[in-house]
N, C-alpha and C positions, 0 to 999 in steps of 0.2 A: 187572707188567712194570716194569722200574727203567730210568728215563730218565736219558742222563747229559747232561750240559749243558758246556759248553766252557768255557776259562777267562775269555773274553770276557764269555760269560752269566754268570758267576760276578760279574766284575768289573763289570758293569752292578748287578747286583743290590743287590752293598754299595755302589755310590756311590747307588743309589735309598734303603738302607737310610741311610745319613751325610747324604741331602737331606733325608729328612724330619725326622730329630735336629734338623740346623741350622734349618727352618725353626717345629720346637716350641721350640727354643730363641728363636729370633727374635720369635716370637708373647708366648712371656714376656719376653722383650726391652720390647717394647711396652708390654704389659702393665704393666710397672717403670715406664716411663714415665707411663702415668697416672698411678701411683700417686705417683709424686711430683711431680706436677703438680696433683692433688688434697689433696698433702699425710697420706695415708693412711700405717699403721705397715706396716713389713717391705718398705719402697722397699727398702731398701741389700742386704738379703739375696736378694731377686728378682734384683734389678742381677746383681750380681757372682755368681750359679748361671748365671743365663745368659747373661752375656758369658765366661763360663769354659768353658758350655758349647759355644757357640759356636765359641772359640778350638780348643777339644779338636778339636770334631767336622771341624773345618776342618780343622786341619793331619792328621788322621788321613784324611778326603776327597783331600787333596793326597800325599798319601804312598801310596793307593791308586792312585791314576790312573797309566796305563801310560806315554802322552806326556805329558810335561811341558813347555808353551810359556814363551814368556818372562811372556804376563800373569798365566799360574797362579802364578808366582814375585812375580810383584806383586799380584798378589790376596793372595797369604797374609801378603807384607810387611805391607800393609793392612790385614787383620783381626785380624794379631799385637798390631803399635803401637795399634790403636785400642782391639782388649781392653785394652790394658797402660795407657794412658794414660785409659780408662772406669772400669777399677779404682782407676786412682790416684787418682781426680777423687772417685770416690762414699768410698772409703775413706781420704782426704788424707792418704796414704802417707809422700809427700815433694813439698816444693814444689817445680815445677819453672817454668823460665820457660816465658813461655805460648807463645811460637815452638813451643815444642816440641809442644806439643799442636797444633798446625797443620801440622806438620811432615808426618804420613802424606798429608794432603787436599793439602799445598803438589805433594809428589811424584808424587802420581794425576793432579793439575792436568798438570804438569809432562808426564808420561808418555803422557796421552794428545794432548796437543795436539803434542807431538816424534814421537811412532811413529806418528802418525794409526790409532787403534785403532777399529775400529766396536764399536759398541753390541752385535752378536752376537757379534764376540769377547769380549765383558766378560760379556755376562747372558746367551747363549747366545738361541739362537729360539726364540719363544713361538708354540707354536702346542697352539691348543686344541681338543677333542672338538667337534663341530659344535653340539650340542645346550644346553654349557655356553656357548655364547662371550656370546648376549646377558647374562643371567642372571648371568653374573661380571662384564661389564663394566659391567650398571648399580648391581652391588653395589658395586664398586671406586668408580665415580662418586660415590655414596651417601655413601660413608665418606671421601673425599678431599675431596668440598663441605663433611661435616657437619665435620673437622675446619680447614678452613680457616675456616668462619663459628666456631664455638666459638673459635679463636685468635682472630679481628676481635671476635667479644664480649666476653671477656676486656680487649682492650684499651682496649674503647670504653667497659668496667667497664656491659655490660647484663643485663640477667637471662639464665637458661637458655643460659650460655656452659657449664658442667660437664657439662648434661645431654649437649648439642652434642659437646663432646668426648671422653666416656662411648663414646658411640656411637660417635663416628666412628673410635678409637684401638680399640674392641673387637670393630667390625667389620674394620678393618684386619688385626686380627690373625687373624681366623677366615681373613681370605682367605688370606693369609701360608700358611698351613696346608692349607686346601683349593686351593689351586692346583699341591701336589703332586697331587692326587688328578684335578683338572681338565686338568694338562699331557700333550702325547702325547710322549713321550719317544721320540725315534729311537735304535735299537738298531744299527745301519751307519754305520759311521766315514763311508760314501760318503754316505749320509742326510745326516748332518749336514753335509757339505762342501757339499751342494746345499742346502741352509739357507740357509751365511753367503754364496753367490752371489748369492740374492735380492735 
């Protein structure tokens, strides 16, 4: 029997298919990150695959989506400039003044404190499978303690500040990743409106 499926289901599907690109790219995002905070070879080439892929998988997400609000238009402003001035930074392109690389964070500042935006309009409702919620939130804790003491050792120059941050930047990134896997994604426009009323 051949099932057909609507354009809606259609269009769920590939923004679920462009979630999890951006959030494997995000993971290697991280990833770069250690590595050049460990000072390890192939920082600059991790960086710039995944702030690329990042920027792609975005503005293809935003180009898929039926409504377009005004934050989706500032969301992508935002991940544009930041790719663009991530690139410039790892690949010192062209100097630019530093304003400018403040300039996307000065607008987001700007933007949510002027439109009063909630937190669900920006990152959307997190709401998780019953059975993952503890289990992700003490892994989250984990990784968010182990890199915040790995940064305090590092400055205080103590031992086992690397190992600290090893951990805590590669468990961040596993979750990055499995929290597509953990999220209950509402398929009804109406679903999600009784989300952001919460």
């Amino acid at each position: 029997m051949i099932k057909l499926i609507s354009e809606t289901q259609l269009a769920t599907i590939t923004t679920r298919k462009l979630s999890l690109q951006l959030r494997v790219y995000l993971a290697v995002y991280i990833i770069s990150v250690l590595f050049d905070l460990m000072h390890w070879p192939f920082y600059t080439e991790l960086t710039v695959v995944s702030v690329v892929g990042l920027m792609l998988s975005y503005s293809f997400r935003f180009y898929n989506k039926e409504n377009k609000d005004f934050i989706d238009h500032i969301k992508l402003f935002f991940v544009i400039t930041w790719s663009l001035n991530t690139i410039n930074g790892v690949l010192y392109l062209i100097k630019l003044p530093p304003f400018l690389s403040l300039l996307p964070y000065g607008i987001l500042i700007w933007l949510l404190t002027t439109r009063k935006i909630t937190y669900v309009e920006l990152f959307g409702a997190l709401r998780l499978k019953k059975n993952e919620n503890k289990l992700y939130t003490v892994v989250f804790l984990i990784a968010v303690i182990s890199i915040f003491l790995g940064v305090l050792f590092i400055l205080m120059h103590w031992p086992y500040a690397s190992i600290m941050l090893i951990i805590g930047l590669l468990l961040f990134s596993m979750i990055v990743i499995l929290d597509y896997f953990v999220r209950e994604y509402p398929i009804d426009q109406n679903e999600i409106d009784d989300i952001g009323k919460r």
